[in-house]
C-alpha positions in Angstrom: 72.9 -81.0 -23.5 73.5 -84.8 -24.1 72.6 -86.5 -27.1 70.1 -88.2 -26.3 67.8 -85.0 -25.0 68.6 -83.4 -28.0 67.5 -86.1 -30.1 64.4 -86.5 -28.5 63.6 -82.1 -28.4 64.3 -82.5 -32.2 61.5 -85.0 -32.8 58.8 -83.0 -31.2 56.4 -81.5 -33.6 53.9 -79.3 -32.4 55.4 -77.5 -29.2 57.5 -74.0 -30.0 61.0 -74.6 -29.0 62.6 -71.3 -30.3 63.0 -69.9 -26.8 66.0 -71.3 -25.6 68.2 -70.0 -22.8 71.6 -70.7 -23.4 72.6 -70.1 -20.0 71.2 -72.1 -18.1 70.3 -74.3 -20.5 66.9 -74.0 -20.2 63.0 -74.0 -22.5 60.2 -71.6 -22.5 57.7 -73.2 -24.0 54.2 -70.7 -24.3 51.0 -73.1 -23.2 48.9 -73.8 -26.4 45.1 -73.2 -25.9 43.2 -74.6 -28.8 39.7 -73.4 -29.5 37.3 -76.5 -29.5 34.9 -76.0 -32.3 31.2 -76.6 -30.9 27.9 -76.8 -32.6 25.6 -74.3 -32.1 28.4 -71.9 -30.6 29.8 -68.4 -32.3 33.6 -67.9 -33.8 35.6 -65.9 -35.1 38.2 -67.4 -37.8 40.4 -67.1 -40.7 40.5 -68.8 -43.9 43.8 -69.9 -44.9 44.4 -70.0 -48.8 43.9 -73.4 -48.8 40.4 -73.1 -48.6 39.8 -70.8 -51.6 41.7 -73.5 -53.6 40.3 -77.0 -52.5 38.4 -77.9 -55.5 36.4 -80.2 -54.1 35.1 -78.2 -51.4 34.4 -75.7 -54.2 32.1 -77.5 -56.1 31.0 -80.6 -54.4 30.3 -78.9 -51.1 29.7 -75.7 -51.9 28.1 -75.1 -55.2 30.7 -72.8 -56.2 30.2 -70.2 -53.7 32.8 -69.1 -52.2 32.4 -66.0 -49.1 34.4 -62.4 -50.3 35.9 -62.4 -46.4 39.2 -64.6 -44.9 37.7 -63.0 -41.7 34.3 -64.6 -40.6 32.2 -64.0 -37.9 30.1 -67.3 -37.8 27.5 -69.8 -36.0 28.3 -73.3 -36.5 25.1 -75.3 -37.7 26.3 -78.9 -38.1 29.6 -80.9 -37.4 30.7 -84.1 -39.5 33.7 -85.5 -39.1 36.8 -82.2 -40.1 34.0 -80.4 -41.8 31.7 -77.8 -40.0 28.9 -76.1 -41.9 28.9 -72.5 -40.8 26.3 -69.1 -41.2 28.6 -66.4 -41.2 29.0 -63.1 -41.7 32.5 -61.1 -43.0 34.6 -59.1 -40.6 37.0 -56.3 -41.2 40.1 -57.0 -38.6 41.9 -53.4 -39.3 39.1 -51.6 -38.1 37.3 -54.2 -36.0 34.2 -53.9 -37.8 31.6 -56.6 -39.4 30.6 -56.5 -43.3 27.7 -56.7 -44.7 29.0 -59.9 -46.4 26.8 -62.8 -45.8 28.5 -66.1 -46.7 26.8 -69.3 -45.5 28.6 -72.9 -46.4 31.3 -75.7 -45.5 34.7 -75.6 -44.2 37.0 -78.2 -43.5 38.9 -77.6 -40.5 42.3 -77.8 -41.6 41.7 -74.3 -43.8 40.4 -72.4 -40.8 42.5 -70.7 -38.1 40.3 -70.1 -35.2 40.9 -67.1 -33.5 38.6 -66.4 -30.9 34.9 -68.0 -29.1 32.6 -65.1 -29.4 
């Protein structure tokens, strides 16, 4: 591989370029699908632990309340700007199950994973 194509490969950020063929000299590189987070449509996501520690989300937009589930099952209610307000409800993954865990607040997008469009 020349220089230049390598420099280049090693600047890209978001596509997975750990499958490399030696070879032939070659990338498999999976397709990303994003989920596009819609109002008034149902998810299924995961909180990352950056959610349970941003403060400010804490307090100011949640009065404190924070849901007992990283797994939610949830119905987005309003969109502004990286924050969705969300009705949820908490959902065991190991045995595919919902809670009876009611959590209703706001998230900021970058402390979600989404995992599925229910």
């Amino acid at each position: 591989m020349n220089e230049l194509t390598k420099k280049q490969l090693d600047s890209v950020q978001i596509a997975d370029l750990s499958h490399f063929n030696k070879e032939d000299n070659t990338f498999l590189i999976p397709q990303k699908k994003a989920i596009k987070i819609e109002k008034n449509k149902a998810y299924l996501i995961y909180l990352t632990d950056s959610f349970f520690y941003n403060d400010v989300l804490k307090t100011n937009w949640n009065k404190g309340i924070l849901p007992k589930d990283r797994y939610l099952k949830c119905d987005v209610d309003n969109i502004i700007a990286k924050m969705i307000k969300i009705t949820a409800i908490g959902y065991d993954i190991l045995n595919k199950k919902d809670t009876t865990n009611f959590w209703s607040g706001w998230v900021s997008l970058d402390d979600i994973q989404v995992l599925q469009k229910l």
